[in-house]
N, C-alpha and C positions, 0 to 999 in steps of 0.2 A: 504494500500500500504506500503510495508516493505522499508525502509531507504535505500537509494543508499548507496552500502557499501565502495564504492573507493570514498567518499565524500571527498574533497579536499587533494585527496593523488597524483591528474595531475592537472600540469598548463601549463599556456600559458607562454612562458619564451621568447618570441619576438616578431614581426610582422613588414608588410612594404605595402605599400599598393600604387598602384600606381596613377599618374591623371588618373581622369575619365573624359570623351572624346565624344562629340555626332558622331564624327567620326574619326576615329583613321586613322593615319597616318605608321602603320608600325600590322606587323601581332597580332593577339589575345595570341598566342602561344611564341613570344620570347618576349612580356610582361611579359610573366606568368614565365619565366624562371628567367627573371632578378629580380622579386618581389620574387621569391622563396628562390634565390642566396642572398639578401637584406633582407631577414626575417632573415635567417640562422645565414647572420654577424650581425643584432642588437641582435641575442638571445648568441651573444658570441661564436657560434658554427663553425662549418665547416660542410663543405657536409659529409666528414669521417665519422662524428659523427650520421649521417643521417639513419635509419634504418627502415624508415618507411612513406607511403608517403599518403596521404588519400584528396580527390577531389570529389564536388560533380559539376557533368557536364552537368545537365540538361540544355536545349536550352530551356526558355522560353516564346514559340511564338505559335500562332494558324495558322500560318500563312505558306505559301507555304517552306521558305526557306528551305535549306539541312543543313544539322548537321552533320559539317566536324572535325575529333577530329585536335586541333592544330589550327585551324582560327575558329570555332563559336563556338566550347565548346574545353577545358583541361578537360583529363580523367585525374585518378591518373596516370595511367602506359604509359602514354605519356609524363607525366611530369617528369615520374622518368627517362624517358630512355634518354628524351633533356637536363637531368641534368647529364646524363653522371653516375649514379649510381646504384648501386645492390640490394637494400632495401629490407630485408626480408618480410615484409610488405606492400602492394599494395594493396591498396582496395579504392570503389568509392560507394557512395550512389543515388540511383535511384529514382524519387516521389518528391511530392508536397514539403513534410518538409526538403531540402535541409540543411538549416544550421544547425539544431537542429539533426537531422539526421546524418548528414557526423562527425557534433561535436563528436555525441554519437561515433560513429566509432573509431574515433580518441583519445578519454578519455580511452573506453574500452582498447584498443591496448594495451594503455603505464599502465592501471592498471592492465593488466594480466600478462605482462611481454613481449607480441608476440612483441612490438618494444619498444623502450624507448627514442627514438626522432623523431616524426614525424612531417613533413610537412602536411600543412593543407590547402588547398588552394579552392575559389573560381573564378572563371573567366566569366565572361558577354559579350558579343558580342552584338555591334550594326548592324545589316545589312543593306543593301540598298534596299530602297524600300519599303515599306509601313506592320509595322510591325507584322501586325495580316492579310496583305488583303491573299486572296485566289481565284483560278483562276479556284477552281475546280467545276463542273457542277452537278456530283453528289456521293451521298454521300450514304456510307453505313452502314453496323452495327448499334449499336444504334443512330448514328448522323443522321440517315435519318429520323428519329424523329424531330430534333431541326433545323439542322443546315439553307433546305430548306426554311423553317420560318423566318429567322434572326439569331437564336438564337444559333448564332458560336463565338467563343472567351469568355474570360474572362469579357469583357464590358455590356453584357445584365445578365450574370451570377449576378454581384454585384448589379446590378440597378434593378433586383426584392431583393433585400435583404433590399438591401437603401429603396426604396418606399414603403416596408413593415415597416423599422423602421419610416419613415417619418410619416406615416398613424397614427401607432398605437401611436406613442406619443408627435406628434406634433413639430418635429426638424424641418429644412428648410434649404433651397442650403444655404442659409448664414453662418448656424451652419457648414455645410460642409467647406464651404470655410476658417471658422476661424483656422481649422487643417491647410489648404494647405499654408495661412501665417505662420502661427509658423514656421511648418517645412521648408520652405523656409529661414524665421528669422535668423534660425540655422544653413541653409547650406552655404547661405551666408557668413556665418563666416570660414568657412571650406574649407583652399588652396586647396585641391583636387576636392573639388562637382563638377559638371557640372553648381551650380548655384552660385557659391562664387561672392562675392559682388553684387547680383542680386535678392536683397527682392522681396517681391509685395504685393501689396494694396488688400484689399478683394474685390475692384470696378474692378480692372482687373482678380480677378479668377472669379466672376461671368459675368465678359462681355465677357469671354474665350466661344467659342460655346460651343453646348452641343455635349455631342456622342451616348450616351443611360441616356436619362429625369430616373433620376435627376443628375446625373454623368456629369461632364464638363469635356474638356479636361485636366484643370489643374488638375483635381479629380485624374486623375493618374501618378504614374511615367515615366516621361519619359527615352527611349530604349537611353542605352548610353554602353558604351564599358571602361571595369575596371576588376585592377584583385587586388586581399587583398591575405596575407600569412599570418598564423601564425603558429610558433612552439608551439608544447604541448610534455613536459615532466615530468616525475615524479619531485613533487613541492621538494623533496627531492633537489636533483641536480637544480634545477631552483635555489635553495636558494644562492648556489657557482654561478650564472651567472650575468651577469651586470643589468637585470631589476631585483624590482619588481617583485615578484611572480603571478597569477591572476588564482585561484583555480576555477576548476570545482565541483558545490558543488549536481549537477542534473539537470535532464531535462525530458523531457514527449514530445511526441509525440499523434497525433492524426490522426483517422480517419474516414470516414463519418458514423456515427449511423443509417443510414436509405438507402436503394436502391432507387438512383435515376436514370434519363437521368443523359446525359452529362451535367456539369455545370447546373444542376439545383438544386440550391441551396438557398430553401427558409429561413427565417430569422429563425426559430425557431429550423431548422436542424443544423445549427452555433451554436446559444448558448446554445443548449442542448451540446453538441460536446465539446465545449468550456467551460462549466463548468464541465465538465467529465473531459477535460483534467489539468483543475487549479486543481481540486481535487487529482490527481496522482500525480500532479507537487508538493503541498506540501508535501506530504505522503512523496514523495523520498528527498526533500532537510532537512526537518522538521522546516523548518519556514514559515510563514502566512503573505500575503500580506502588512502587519504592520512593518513587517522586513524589508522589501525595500527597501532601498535608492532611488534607479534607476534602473526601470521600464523603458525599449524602448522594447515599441510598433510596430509592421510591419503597414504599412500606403500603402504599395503597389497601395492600393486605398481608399481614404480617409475616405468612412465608416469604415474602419476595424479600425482603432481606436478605433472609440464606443467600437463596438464588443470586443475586446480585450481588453480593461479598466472595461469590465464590466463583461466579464468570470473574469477575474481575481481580482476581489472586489475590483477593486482602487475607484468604485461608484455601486451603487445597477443599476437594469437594468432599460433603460430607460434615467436613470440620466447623460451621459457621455455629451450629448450637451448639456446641462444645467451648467455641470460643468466648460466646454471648452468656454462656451459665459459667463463664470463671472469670467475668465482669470484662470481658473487650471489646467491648462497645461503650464502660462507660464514658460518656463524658467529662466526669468528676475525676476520673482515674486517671496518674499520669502515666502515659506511655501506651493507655488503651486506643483505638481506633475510634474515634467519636462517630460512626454512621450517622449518628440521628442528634446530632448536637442539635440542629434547628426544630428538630421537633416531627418533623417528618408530615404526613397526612394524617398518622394518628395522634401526634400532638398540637395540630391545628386546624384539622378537618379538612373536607375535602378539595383541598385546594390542588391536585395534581400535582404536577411536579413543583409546580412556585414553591415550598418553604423550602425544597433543597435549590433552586435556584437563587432564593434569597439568600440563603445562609449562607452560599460560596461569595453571593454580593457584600453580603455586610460584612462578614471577615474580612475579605480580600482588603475591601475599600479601607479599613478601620473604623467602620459606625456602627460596628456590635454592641457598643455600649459596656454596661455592668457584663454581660455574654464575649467579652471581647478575647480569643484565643489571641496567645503570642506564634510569633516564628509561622505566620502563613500566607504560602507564595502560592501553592498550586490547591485548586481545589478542582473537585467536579461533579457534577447535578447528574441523578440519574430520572429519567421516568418511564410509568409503566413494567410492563414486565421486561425480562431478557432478551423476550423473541419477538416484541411487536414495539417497544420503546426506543434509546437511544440516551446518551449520553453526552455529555456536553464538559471539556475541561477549559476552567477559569485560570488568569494569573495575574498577578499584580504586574504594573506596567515596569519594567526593569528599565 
């Protein structure tokens, strides 16, 4: 895999993110305007300077609701036109790998030249009403295969992945649950989460019912409503702006190696997937797991941790519950692997990949605050799973 050649020649030159909300009191859409308006003034900028606008808008849910652009998803070209601007640039990314995907978008843009300040924005909708059910009877295309059976939404999806990893090497709900406190640990600390000052004991994520054995409710993120921005410009011009530079140095993208049903997604089709995709991931940034500082993991659902600690050699396969129950993932710990310092999706709800995209932001930049790690140059966001996600590594501007 040949070297990303715009290797930290865009960065991120501000961001603003707003609270996240298990139920929002005012629309998804003039959130998304005033976080867009709030990125713009911490990156120094004004709208003027704006010539580029990039949004990844996928709704996702298995579940009945409607996907209205402005109340349950921001497209890009909906966000540029309530912002009242002309941007020669407008584009949106479609698919599983959302942040790593719409990222790419947004890097390419500003290293070709087609914009050289773009908005970059994601936006989440909480709806009302139960957020995967469905009311449909019957089903076609290939879902009349699965869906008849149970085997609809994302929740039966991971819980043959889980009980293939639990089988084959002997992890257990505990090793699960010791993820869903960390990242709780951490969201807790985080004014905007949905769970700030709201830890929890590993006796209440296992007393939490179950939804699909081995999977608990707390095993996933919970549906909450949030929008994050961030500007990316050439790190040139970032350098004259008031942060911090925080350089795009590569990313890798993935997708599924083998035909299957819908969501069916056995354990060994992920880490195949998933070590394809670490392997491009170095090839384009040129540094090796070793280089890291901070690694954030997507947790969406709490196996993908493993998964994604162990495509990407933070531990050989196997080994990630073993590591996570002799505390190497705390954050507190020194010398542990912070995975989930930002909190992950189950320390802030369902924000997809944004809290590991922020966390590599506000380390990187130095605006972590009281949360502020020393010694961190390389970080990298992960989201989604192994085999339909993608990866994205940060670095401060050298």
């Amino acid at each position: 895999m040949s070297a990303f050649r715009a290797r930290g020649q865009v960065a991120i030159a501000g961001y603003a993110h707003s609270a996240v909300v298990r139920k929002p009191e005012r629309p998804l859409g003039a959130t998304a305007v005033d976080c867009a308006r709030a990125a713009v003034a911490d990156a120094g900028l004004t709208l003027a300077d704006v010539d580029g606008v990039v949004a990844s808008a996928l709704f996702p849910t298995a579940g009945d609701h409607a996907a209205a652009d402005g109340t349950s998803m921001v497209t890009a070209g909906w966000l540029a036109e309530h912002l009242g601007i002309d941007p020669a640039y407008v584009t949106g990314f479609q698919g599983m790998g959302q942040i790593p995907g719409s990222v790419a978008i947004a890097t390419n843009a500003v290293a070709s030249g087609a914009a050289e300040v773009v908005v970059w924005q994601r936006a989440l909708h909480s709806p009302q009403g139960r957020y995967h059910g469905s009311a449909q009877l019957r089903f076609g295309g290939t879902q009349q295969w699965t869906a008849p059976h149970g085997f609809f939404g994302p929740l039966p999806m991971i819980a043959l992945a889980a009980n293939e990893y639990l089988q084959r090497y002997g992890a257990t709900r505990e090793d699960l649950g010791a993820i869903v406190v960390e990242a709780r640990k951490n969201g807790a600390r985080i004014p905007w989460s949905v769970w700030y000052e709201r830890p929890i004991s590993l006796e209440e994520v296992l007393e939490a019912p179950l939804v699909n054995d081995p999977i608990g409710r707390l095993d996933c993120d919970l549906p909450v409503e949030g929008v994050a921005t961030f500007v990316f410009t050439t790190t040139e011009r970032a350098r004259d702006l008031p942060n911090r530079p925080v350089t795009v140095q590569g990313y890798a993208n993935s997708i599924p190696t083998r035909p299957r049903l819908p969501l069916h997604w056995p354990l060994d089709d992920m880490v195949e997937a998933g070590t394809a995709l670490a392997d491009r991931l170095w090839g384009q940034v040129g540094v090796g797991p070793s280089d890291v500082d901070l690694p954030q993991v997507y947790d969406g659902f709490s196996p993908f941790v493993w998964l994604w600690m162990e495509a990407l050699g933070v531990c050989g396969p196997g080994e990630a519950h073993e590591l996570i129950a002799a505390g190497g993932i705390d954050s507190d710990r020194a010398g542990a692997v912070p995975v989930l310092s930002g909190g992950g999706a189950l320390g802030n709800g369902r924000m997809h990949g944004v809290p590991q995209m922020l966390e590599c932001y506000l380390q990187l930049a130095g605006r972590a605050g009281d949360r502020q790690r020393q010694d961190v140059e390389v970080a990298l966001a992960c989201h989604s799973s192994p085999h339909l996600g993608g990866v994205v590594v940060y670095a401060t501007d050298r």
